[in-house]
C-alpha positions in Angstrom: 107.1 75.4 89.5 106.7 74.4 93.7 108.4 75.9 96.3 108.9 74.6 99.1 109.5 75.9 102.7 111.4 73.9 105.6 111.5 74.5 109.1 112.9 71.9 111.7 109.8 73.5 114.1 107.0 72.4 111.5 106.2 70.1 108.7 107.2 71.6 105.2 104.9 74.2 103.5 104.5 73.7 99.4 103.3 76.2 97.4 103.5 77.2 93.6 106.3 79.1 92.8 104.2 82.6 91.8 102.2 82.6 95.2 104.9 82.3 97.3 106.4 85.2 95.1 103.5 86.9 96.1 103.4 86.8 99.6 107.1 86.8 99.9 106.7 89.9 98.2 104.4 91.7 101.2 107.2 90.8 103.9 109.7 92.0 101.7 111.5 88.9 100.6 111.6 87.8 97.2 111.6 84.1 96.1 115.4 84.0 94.3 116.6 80.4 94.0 117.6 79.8 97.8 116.1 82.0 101.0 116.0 82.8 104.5 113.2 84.5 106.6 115.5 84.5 109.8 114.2 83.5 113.2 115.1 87.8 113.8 113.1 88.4 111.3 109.7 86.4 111.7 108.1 88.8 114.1 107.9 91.6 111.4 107.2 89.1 108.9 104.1 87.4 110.4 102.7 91.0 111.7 103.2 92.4 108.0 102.0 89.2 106.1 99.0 89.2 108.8 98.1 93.1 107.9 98.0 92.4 104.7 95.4 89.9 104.9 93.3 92.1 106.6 93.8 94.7 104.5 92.8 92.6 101.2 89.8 91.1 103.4 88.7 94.8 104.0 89.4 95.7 100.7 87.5 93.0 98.9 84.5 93.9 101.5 84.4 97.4 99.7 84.5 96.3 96.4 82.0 93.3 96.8 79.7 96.1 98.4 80.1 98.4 95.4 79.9 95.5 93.0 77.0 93.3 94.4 74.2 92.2 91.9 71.6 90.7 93.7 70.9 86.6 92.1 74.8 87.2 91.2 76.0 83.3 91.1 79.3 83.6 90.3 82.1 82.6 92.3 84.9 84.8 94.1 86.8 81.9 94.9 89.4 82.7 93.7 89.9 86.0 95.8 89.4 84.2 99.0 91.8 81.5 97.7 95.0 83.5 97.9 94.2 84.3 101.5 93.4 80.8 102.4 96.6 79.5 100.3 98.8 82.3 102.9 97.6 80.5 105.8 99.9 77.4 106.0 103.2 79.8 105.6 101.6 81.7 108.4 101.5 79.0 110.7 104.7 78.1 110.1 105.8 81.7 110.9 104.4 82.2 113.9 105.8 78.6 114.9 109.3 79.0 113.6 109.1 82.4 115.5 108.0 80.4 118.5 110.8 78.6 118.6 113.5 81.0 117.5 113.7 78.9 114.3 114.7 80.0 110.5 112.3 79.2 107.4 114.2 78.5 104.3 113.8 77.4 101.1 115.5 76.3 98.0 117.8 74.1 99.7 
């Protein structure tokens, strides 16, 4: 299942249903069947959703490090793909936030 984010300040953000679970989950917010990150609330949000990037990043250094085989082919796509997939609902944080606007969804 989609979800999908509106904010008069941007175009809409789609995602599927358990990512935006997920990173609704590190600001706090939980996907439910209509939300609201308020234009109050957007400044926490995009500093904790951006920490928590970094913090994967760093923590996906460390075990890469620890893990590395050298000739090791195989792909870690799909660990950088969650933090690529947060960027779009970032943007549209730090825009909304820009111009004191709310992000819902479900409506």
């Amino acid at each position: 299942m989609l979800v999908t984010f509106k904010c008069s300040a941007t175009p809409d953000v789609v995602m599927l249903r358990n990512l935006a679970q997920y990173l609704l989950g590190l600001i706090g917010k939980e996907v439910g069947r209509r939300g609201v990150i308020s234009h109050q609330e957007l400044g926490d949000a995009v500093a904790r959703l951006e920490r928590a990037i970094r913090e994967e990043a760093r923590t996906e250094a460390v075990l890469e490090a620890l893990h590395h085989v050298p000739n090791d082919h195989s792909s870690h796509d799909d660990d950088e793909a969650v933090r690529h997939r947060a960027w779009p609902l970032l943007d549209m944080m730090r825009e909304a936030h820009r111009q004191n606007d709310d992000i819902l969804w479900g409506v």
